[in-house]
C-alpha positions as CSV (number, residue, x, y, z in Angstrom):
1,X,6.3,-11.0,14.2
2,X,9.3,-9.0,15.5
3,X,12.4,-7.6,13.7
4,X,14.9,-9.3,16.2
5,X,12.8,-12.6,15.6
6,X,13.2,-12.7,12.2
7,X,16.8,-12.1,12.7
8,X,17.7,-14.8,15.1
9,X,18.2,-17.5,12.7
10,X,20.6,-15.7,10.0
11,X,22.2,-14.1,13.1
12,X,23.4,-17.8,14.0
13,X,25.0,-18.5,10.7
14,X,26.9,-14.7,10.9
15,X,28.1,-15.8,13.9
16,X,29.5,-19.0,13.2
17,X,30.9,-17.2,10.2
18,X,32.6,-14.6,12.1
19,X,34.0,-17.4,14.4
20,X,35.7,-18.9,11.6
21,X,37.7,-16.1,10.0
22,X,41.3,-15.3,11.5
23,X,42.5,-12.9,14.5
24,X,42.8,-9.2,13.1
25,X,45.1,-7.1,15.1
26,X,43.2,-4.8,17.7
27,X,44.2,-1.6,15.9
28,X,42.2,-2.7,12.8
29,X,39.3,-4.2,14.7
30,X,38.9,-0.5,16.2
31,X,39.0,1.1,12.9
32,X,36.1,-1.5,11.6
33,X,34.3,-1.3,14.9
34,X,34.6,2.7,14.1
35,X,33.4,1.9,10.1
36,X,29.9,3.4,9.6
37,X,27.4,0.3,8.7
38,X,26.3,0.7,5.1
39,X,23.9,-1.3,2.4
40,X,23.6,-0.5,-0.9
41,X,19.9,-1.0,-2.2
42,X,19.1,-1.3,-5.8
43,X,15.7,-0.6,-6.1
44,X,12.8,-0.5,-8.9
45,X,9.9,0.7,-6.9
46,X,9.4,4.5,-6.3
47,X,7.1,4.8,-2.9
48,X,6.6,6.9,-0.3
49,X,6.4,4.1,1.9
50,X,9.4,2.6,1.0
51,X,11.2,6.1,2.5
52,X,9.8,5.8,4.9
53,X,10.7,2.6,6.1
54,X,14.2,3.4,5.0
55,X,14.2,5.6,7.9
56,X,12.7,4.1,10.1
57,X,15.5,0.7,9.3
58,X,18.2,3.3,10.0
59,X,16.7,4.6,13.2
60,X,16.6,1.3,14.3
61,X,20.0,0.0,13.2
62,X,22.0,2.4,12.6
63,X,22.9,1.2,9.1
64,X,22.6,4.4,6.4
65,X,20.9,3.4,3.3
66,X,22.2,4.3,-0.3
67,X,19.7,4.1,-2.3
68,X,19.4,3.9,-6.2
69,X,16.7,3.9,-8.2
70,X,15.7,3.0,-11.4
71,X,12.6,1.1,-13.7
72,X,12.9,-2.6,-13.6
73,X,15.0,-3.4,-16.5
74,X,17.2,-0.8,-16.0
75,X,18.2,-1.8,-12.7
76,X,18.8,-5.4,-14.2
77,X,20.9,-4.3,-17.1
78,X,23.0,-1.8,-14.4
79,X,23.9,-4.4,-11.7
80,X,24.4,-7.0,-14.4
81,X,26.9,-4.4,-16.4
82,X,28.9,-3.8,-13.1
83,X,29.4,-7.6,-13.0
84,X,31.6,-8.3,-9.9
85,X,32.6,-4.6,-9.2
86,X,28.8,-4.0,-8.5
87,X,28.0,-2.5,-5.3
88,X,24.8,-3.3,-4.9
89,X,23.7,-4.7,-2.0
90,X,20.2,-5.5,-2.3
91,X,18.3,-5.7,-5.2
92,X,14.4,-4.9,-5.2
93,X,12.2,-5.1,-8.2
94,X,8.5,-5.5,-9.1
95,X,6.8,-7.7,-10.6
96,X,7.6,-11.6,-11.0
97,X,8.9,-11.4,-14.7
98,X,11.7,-8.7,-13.2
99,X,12.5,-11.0,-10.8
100,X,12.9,-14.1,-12.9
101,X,15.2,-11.8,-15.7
102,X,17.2,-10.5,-12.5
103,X,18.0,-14.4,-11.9
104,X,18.4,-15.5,-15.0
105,X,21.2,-13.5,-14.9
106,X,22.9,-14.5,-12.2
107,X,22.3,-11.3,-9.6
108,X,21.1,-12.5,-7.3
109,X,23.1,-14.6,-4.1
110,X,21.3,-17.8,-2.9
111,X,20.1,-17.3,0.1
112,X,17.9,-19.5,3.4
113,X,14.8,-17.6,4.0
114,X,13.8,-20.6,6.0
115,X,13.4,-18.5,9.1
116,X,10.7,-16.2,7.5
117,X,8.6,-19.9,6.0
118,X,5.7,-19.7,9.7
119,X,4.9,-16.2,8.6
120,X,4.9,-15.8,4.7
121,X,3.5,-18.6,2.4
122,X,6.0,-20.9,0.6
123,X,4.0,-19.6,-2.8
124,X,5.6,-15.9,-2.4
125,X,9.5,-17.1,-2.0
126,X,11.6,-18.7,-4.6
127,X,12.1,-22.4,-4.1
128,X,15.9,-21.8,-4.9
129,X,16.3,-19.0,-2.5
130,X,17.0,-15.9,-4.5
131,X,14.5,-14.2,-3.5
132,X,11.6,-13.5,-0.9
133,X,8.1,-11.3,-1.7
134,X,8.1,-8.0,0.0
135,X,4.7,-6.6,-0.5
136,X,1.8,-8.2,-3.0
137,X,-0.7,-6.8,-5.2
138,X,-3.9,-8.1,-7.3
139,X,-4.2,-7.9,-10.3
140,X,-8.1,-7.3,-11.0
141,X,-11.2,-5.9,-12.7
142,X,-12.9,-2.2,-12.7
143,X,-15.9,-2.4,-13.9
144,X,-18.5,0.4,-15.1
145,X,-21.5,1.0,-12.4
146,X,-23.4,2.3,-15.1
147,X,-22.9,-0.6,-18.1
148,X,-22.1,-3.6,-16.3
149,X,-24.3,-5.5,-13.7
150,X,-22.5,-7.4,-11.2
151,X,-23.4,-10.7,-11.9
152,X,-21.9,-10.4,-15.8
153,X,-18.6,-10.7,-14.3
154,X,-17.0,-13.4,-13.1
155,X,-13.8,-14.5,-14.3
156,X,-10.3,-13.7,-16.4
157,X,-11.5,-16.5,-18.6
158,X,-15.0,-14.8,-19.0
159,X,-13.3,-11.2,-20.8
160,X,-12.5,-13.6,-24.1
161,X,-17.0,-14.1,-24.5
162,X,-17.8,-12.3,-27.8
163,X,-20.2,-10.5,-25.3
164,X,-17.5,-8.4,-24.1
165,X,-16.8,-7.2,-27.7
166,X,-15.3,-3.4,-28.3
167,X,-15.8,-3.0,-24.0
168,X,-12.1,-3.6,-22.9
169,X,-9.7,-1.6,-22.5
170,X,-6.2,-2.4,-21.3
171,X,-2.6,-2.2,-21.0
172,X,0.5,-2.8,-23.8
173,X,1.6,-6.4,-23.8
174,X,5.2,-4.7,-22.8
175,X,3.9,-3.7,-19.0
176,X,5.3,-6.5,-16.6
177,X,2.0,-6.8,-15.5
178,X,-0.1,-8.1,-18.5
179,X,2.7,-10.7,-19.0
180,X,2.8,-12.4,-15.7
181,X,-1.0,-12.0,-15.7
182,X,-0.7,-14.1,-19.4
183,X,1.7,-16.2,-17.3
184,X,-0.3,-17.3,-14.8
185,X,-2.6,-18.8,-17.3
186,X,0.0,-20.6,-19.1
187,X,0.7,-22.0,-15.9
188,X,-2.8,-22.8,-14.8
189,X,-4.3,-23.5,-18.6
190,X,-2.0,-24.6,-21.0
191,X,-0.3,-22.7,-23.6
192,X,-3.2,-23.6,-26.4
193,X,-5.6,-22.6,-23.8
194,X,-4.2,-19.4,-22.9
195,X,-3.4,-17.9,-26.8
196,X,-6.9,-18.4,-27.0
197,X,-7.7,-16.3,-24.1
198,X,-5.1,-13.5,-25.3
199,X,-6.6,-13.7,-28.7
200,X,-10.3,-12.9,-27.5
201,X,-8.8,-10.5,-25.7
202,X,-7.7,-8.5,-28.4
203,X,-10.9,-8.9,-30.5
204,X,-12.9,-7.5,-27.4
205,X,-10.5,-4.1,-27.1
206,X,-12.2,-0.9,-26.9
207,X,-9.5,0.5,-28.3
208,X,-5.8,0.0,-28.9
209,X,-3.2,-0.7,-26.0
210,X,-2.4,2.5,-24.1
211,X,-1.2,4.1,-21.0
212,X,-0.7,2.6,-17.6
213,X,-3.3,1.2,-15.1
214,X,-4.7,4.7,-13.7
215,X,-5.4,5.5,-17.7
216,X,-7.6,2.0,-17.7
217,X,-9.8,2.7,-15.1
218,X,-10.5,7.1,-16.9
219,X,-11.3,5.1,-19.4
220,X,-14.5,3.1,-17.7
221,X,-15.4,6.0,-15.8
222,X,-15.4,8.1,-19.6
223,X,-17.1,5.8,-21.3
224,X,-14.5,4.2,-23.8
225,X,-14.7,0.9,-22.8
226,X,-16.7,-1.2,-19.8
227,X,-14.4,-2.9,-18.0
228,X,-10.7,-3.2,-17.6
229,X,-7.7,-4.8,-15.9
230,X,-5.8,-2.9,-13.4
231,X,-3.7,-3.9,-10.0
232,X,-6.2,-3.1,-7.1
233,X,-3.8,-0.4,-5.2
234,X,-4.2,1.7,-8.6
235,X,-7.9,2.1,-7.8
236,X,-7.8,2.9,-4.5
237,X,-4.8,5.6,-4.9
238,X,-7.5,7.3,-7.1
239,X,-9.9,7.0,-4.4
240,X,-7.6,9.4,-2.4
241,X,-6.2,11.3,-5.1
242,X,-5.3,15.1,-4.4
243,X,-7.4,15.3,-7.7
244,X,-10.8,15.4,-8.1
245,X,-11.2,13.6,-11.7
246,X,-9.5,11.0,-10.5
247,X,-11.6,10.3,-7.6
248,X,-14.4,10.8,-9.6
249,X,-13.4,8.6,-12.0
250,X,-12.9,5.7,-8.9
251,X,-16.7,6.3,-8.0
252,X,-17.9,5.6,-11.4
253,X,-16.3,2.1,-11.1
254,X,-16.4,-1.1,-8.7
255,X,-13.1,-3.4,-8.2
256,X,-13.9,-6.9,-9.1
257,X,-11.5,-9.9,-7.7
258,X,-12.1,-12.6,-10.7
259,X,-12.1,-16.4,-10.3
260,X,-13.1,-16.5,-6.6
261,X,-15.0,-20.1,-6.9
262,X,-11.9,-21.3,-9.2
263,X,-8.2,-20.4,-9.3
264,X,-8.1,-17.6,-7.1
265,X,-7.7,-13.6,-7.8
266,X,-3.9,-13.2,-9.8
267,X,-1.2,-11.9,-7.3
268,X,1.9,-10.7,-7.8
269,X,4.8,-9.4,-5.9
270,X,7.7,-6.5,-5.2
271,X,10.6,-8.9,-4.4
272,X,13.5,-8.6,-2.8
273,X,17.2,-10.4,-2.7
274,X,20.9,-10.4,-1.5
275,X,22.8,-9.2,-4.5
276,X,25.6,-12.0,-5.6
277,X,28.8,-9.7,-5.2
278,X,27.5,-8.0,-2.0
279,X,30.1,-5.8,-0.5
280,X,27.7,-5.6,3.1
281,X,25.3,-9.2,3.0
282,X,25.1,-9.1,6.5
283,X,23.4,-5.4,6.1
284,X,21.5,-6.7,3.4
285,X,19.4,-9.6,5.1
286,X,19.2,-6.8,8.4
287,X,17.4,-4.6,5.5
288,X,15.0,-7.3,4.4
289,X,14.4,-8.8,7.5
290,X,13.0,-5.1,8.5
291,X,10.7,-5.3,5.0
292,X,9.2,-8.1,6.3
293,X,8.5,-6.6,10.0
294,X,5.5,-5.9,11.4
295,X,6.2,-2.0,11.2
296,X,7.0,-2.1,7.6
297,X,4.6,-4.3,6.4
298,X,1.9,-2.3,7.8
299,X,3.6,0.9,5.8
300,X,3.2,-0.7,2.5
301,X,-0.6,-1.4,3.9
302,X,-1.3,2.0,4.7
303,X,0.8,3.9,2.6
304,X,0.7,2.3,-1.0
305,X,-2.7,-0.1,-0.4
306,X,-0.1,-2.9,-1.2
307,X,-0.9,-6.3,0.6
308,X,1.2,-7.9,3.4
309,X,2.9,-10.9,2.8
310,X,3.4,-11.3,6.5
311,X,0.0,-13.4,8.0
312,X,-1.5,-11.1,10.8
313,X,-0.3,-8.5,10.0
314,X,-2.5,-5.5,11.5
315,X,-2.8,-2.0,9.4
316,X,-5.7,1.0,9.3
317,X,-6.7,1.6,6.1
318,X,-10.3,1.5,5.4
319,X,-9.9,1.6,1.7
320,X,-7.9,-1.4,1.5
321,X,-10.2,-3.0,4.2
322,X,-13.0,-2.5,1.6
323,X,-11.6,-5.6,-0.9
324,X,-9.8,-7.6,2.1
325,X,-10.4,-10.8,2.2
326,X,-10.3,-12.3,-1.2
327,X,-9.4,-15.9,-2.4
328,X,-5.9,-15.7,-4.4
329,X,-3.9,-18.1,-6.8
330,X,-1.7,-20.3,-4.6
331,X,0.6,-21.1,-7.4
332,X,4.5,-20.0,-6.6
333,X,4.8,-17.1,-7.7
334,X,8.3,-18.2,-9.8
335,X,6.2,-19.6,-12.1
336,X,5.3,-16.6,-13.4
337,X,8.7,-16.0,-14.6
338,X,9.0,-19.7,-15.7
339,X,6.3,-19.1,-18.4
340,X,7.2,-15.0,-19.3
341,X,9.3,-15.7,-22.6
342,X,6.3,-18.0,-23.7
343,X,3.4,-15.2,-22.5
344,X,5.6,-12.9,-24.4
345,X,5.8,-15.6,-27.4
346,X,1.6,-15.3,-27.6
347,X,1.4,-11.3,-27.4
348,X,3.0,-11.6,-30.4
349,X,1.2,-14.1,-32.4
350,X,-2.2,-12.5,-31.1
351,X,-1.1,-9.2,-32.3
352,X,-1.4,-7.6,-28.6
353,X,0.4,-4.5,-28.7
């Protein structure tokens, strides 16, 4: 799929927007014709790759990037405090539950991403148009090659067995992750159905709630625990790591994609939409038109192990070849954020930390 492709459609609607505003004098069509093309992107993730294709979008277009970064929720609670003075262009966060707070509260324009439907599945773009995946990730299993056989794993469903007792170790219920994860089976089970789950969770810990996904899968290779949750990119950044106890650490562990003959692996997003008090939106769908390019989406495929949302997309990157193909959840992705408040609800009552 090519960049000008994916822009013919919103070009139409620019134009016929253009063609309806009134005659400026000549002298102040040269000084806007002479105007540098800006956006203004608002952004929660903090990759290489993502420079990268910065770069690469100005090349291309000409338009200069300013770029601000921040975690999740404090980009939400910065664009939402500048209200309409907000500059921000384009807002880009991670993580379904950061996308569903970022709407909730009103930042994000309604936008047609019609245009982009034949290459990306309806599941990874919000059915009212605020905003359109980027890049996915799975969120999966690493599992001891020493403790665990591969046939004892199978499912998410499967960690709540009393088998799995004092062998798990993952994240705080905080991390955006774990929620939508908890989410997803509200979605797919039922609330009932999926406190249970969280609860035999907890009794199963290894140990108490710590550190981030990299920290999950030291703690398989060291022996605390036997299995844990992670997003698959974590695992295979270690297998490449500059350092050697983390790559050591990756060998002493296999990724596991759960629920292949059921509901599909868990996916999640990075997301991206058109800010509601835009200063440049016509810069702003150039910008994620380019994410969703051919060249870019093969940077997030070699460069962070992230999956493509864009079908046929082609990449080299053996690593990532390694756990390509796997079944996935189908369910829209805004559901996730439908059912965070009541995930969050559950942590509690389970005592997840």
């Amino acid at each position: 799929m090519k960049y000008a492709k994916l822009l013919a459609a919103g070009a139409l609607s620019v134009l016929a927007a253009a063609c309806s505003q009134p005659d400026t004098a000549a002298g102040a069509g040269s000084e806007q014709a002479d105007t540098p093309r800006v956006v203004n992107v608002y952004s929660a993730r903090h990759y290489r790759s993502d420079a990268a294709i910065y770069a690469a979008f100005t090349e291309q277009t000409g338009i200069e990037i300013n770029l601000i970064e921040a975690s999740g929720d404090q980009l939400i609670e910065r664009v939402r405090a500048d209200g309409p003075r907000s500059p921000a262009d384009v807002i880009i966060t991670v993580d379904a539950a950061r996308l569903h707070r970022a709407e909730e509260a009103g930042l994000f324009a309604q936008s047609d991403f019609s245009e982009f439907t034949p290459e990306i599945a309806d599941n990874l773009i919000d059915p009212d148009g605020y905003w359109i995946a980027i890049a996915k990730r799975a969120r999966v299993l690493a599992y001891s090659n020493q403790r665990v056989q591969p046939d004892e794993v199978s499912t998410y469903e499967d960690l709540a067995d009393p088998r799995w007792e004092g062998r798990i170790c993952v994240r705080e219920s905080g991390n955006a992750y774990n929620q939508s994860l908890l989410a997803s089976m509200v979605a797919r089970l039922g609330e009932e159905e999926a406190e249970a789950w969280a609860a035999g969770i907890v009794a199963n810990m290894a140990r108490p709630p710590q550190g981030g996904d990299i920290t999950q899968i030291i703690g398989v290779a060291a022996g605390d625990c036997d299995i844990a949750i992670t997003n698959h990119y974590y695992y295979l950044l270690m297998q490449n790591s500059g350092e050697a106890a983390n790559r050591a650490a990756a060998e002493a562990v296999t990724l596991f994609f759960p629920n292949q003959d059921t509901s599909g692996a868990h996916v999640n997003i990075s997301g991206a939409g058109i800010a509601v008090n835009a200063p440049h939106p016509d810069e702003a769908r150039e910008l994620i038109a380019f994410f969703l390019s051919d060249e870019a989406q093969r940077m997030f495929a070699e460069m962070t192990n992230e999956i493509p949302v864009v079908e046929g997309v082609e990449w080299e990157n053996e690593r990532l070849d390694a756990v390509m193909p796997f079944t996935a959840d189908t369910r829209n992705v805004s559901e996730l954020g439908d059912h965070n408040a009541t995930a969050q609800r559950i942590f509690d009552r389970v005592g997840w930390q």
